[in-house]
N, C-alpha and C positions, 0 to 999 in steps of 0.2 A: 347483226346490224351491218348495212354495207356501207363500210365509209367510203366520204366524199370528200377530194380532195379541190375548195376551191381558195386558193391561196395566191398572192402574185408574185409566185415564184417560191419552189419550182412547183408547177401545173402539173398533170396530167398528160399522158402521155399515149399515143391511139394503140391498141393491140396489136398491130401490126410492125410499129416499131420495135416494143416491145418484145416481140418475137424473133424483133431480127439479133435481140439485143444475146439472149439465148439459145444464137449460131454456136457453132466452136470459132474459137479466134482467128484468124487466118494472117498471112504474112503480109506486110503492108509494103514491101518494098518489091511487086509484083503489078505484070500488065493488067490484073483484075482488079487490082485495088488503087491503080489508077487510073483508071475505067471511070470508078464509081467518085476519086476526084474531081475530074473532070466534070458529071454529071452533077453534082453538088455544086461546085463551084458557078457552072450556067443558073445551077436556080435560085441561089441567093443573089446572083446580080439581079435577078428578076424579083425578088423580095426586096432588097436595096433599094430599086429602082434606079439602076447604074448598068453602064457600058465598063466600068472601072473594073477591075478585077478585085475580087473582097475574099481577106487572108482569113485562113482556118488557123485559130491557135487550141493546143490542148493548155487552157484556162479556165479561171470564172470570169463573167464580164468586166471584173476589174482587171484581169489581165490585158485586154484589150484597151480598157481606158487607160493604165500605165504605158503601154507602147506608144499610144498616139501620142503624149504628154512627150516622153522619151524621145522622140523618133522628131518633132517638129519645133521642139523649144531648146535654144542653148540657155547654160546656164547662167542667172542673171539675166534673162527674157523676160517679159513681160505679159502674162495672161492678165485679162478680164475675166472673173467666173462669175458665171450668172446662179445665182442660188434661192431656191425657193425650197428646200427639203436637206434632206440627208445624202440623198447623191450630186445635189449642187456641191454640197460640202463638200462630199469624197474628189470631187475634180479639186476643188481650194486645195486639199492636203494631198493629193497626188502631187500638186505642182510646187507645192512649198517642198515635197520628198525631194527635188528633184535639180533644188536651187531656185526656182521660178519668181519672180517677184507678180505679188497677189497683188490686184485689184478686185476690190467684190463688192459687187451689184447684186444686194440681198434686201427680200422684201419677204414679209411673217409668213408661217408655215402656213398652208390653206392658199397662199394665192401664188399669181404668176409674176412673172418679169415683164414688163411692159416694154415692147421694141424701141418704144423713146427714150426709156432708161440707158440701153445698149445704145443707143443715137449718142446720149452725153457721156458717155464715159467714152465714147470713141473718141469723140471730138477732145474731152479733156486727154487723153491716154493714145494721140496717135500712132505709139508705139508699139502698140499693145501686135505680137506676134499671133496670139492665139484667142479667138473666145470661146469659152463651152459652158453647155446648156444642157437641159437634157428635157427631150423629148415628151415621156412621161414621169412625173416626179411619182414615183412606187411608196413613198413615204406621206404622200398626202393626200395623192389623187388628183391633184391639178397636172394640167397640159400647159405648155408653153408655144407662144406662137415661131415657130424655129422656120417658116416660110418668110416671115416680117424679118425675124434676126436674117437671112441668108439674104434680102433685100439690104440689109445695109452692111454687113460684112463684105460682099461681093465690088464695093466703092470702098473698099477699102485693102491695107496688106495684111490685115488678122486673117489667119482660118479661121472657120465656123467648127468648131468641133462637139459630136453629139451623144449625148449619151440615149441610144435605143433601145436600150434594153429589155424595158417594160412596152414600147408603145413599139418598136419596129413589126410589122406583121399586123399589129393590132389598128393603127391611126393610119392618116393616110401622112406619108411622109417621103417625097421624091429627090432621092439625093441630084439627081442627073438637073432636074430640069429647074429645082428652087437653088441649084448653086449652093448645094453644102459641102465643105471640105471633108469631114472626117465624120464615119458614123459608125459607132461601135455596139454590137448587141450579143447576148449569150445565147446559150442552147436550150434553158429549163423556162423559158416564157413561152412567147407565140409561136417559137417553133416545134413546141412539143416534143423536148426530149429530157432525161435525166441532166442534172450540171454536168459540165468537164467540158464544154468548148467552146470557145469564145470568137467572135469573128469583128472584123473592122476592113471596112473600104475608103479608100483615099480618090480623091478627084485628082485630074492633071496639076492642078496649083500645086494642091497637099505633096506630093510629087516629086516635085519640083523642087519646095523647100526641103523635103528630107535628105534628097541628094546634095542640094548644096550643102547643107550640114556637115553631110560624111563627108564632104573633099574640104571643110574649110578647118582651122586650128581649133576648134573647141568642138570635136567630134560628138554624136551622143555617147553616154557611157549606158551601153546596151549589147547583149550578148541573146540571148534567149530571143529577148523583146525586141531586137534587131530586125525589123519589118522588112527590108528589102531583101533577107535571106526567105522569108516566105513569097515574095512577089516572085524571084528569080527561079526558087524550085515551080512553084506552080506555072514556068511556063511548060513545065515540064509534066506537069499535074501531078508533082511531089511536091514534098513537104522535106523542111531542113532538118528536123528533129524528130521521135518516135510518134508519132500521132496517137490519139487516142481512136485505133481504128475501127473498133467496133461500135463506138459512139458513129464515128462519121458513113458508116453503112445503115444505121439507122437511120441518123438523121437525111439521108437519099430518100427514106420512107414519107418521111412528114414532111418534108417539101415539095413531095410528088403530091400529096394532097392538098397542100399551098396552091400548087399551082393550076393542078385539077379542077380547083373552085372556083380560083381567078381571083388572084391581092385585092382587087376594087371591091369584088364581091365579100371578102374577109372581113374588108372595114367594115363596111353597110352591117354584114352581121355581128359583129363587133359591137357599133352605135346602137345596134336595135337592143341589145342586148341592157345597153349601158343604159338606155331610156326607160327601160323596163325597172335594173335596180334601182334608178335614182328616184321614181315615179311612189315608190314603197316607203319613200324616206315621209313621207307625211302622215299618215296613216300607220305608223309605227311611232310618231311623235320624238323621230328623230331629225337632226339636222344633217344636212349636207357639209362635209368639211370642208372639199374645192370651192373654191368661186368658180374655178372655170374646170370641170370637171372630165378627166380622161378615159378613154371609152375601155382600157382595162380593165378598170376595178370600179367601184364605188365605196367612198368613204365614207362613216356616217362617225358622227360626233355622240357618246358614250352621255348621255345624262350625268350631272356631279353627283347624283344622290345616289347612283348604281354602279355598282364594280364594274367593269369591265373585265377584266381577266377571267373572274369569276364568270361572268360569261360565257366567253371562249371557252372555258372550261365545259360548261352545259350545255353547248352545242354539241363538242365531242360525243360527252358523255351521253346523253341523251337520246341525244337525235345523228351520230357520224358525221356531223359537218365540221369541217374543219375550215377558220377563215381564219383568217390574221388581224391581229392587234397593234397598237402603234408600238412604237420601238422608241429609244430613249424617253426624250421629254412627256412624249405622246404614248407613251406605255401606260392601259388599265383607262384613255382618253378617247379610243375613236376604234370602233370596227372598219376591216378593209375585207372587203368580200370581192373576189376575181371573176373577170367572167372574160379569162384571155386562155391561148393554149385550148387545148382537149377538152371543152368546158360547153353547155350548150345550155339554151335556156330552160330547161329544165331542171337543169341541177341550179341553177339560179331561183327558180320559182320554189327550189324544196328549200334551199337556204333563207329565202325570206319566210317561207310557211315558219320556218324551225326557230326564225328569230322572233316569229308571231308567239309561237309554244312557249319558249323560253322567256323573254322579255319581264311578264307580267308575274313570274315565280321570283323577281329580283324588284318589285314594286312596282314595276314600269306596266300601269293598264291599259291596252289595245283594244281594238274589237276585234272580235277574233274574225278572220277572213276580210278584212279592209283593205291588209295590204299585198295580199295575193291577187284581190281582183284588180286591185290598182295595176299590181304587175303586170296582171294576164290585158287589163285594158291596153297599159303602152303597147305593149309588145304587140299585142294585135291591130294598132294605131299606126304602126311604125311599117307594116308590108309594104 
């Protein structure tokens, strides 16, 4: 049986990366391996959608959202955290690690932050250094409007800080031109690569405040996570510490295909994609979790009268799909099936086929092929 890995995060990864991945190592403190710097670093500004230079860190994506936290807030600052999931949270408890004094704009798992939310706690909290958001909530499925937040952050002296993790590559998301400060994403999503490296880009503002930080009394307390030793090597097209360098010669591979495609056209396939799983959700007589649904993954709401976990499990076992389940509260609550990263609509059409198979062995009765055609209809709706 061929497994299928559609998960969000880490994805699938193309063959060619892959291959590059089982080179022999080579020395990373050389003009060839900063060659291949240089050239990575031009194509994530053009994934970003930034003229800003966006740092390579060897991390998981919370390394990246640690630094930004780190690197633009003293302590005893003031963040706003916008929380609709599990990694609005993780911004809340980076910033309290950190001294940060919390403000939190949190609204039920399933939906989004409403930019008028952000409008009142500005206005109560004109203090507020920082706000972060995050892009794609990977815990629920919902998207957030972070074009509306960047409209009214930008009237103000908060950065906007983002967590991309799940949705950078996949949504459409322009740091340069919607006025976002700070946007952080990993390696094992839309970039298609195994974990181990984390990236984040700062606008001129973001910048700004970091330096004055380091030159004023309450420096950050950062050594590693000290972003301006990665801005300064990379004018160099070095890096301050050992890189993980055989990740970042892969990862040259799947950004060539990024770019290859052309980002706009990523999204577009991306949506088509996401129209297709969502379109299954009826004809499986399941719910939609998101209200406002992010073209990563699709979340569907687990029936009370059917295991879920058990599930997942007979997908595996069964049929080789592998999707993901909720996590904490929402664990055994709600399937999340990917369709970001290495993923194409086909292996989306065998995961719904699979969840047709599977479904009605746990009580849940389907017709069988309802919501494949449902599928094959979006998707062929959506050219």
């Amino acid at each position: 049986m061929k497994p299928r890995l559609l998960t969000p995060g880490p994805t699938p990864a193309p063959e060619e990366t892959l291959l590059e991945l089982a080179r022999p190592v080579t020395f990373h403190r050389s003009s060839q391996f900063r060659a291949v710097i240089k050239e990575v670093s031009e194509d994530l500004q053009y994934v970003f959608c930034t003229k800003q230079p966006v740092l390579t860190i060897t991390a998981s994506g919370t390394g990246a959202m640690e630094a930004a936290i780190a690197n633009t807030v003293p302590p005893g600052g003031k963040a706003i955290c916008l929380v609709s999931g599990r990694w609005g949270e993780r911004w809340r408890n980076i910033c309290k690690a950190f001294g940060v004094t919390v403000v939190e704009v949190k609204v039920p798992y399933g939906e989004s932050v409403a930019p008028a939310a952000l409008a009142a706690a500005l206005k109560e909290h004109p203090d507020a250094a920082i706000v972060t958001s995050t892009l794609s909530e990977t815990a629920t499925g919902c998207r957030n409007d972070i074009k509306g937040f960047a409209e009214i952050t930008r009237a103000s002296e908060a950065l906007l800080i983002v967590d991309g993790i799940s949705g950078l590559g996949v949504m459409e998301c322009r740091m340069d031109d919607w006025g976002i400060d700070v946007v952080v994403t990993g390696s094992q999503k839309a970039l298609m690569l195994p974990p181990g490296l984390a990236f984040i880009g700062l606008s001129q503002r973001a910048w700004k405040r970091v330096d004055s930080l380091y030159q004023g009394p309450s420096a950050p307390k950062a050594f590693y996570f000290d972003i301006r030793k990665y801005r300064d090597n990379l004018a160099g097209n070095d890096t301050p510490f050992t890189p993980a360098n055989t990740l970042v010669r892969a990862l040259r591979l799947s950004l060539k295909r990024l770019r290859d495609e052309g980002i706009e056209n990523c999204w577009k396939r991306y949506s088509r994609m996401a129209r297709a799983a969502r379109a299954a959700a009826a004809p499986l007589r399941l719910e939609l979790y998101a209200k406002d649904p992010a073209d990563g993954l699709t979340v569907y709401k687990v029936p009370e009268a059917v295991d879920g976990v058990a599930i997942l499990g007979a997908l595996e076992k069964d049929h080789g799909i592998r999707v993901a389940g909720g996590q904490d509260v929402l664990k055994g609550k709600i399937i999340r099936l990917a369709h970001m990263g290495y993923i194409d609509y086909f292996e989306v059409l065998a995961a719904v086929s699979a969840l047709e198979l599977t479904l009605p062995k746990f009580g849940h009765p389907v017709e069988p092929g309802a919501a494949v055609a449902a599928c094959q209809r979006a998707y062929a709706g959506g050219a």
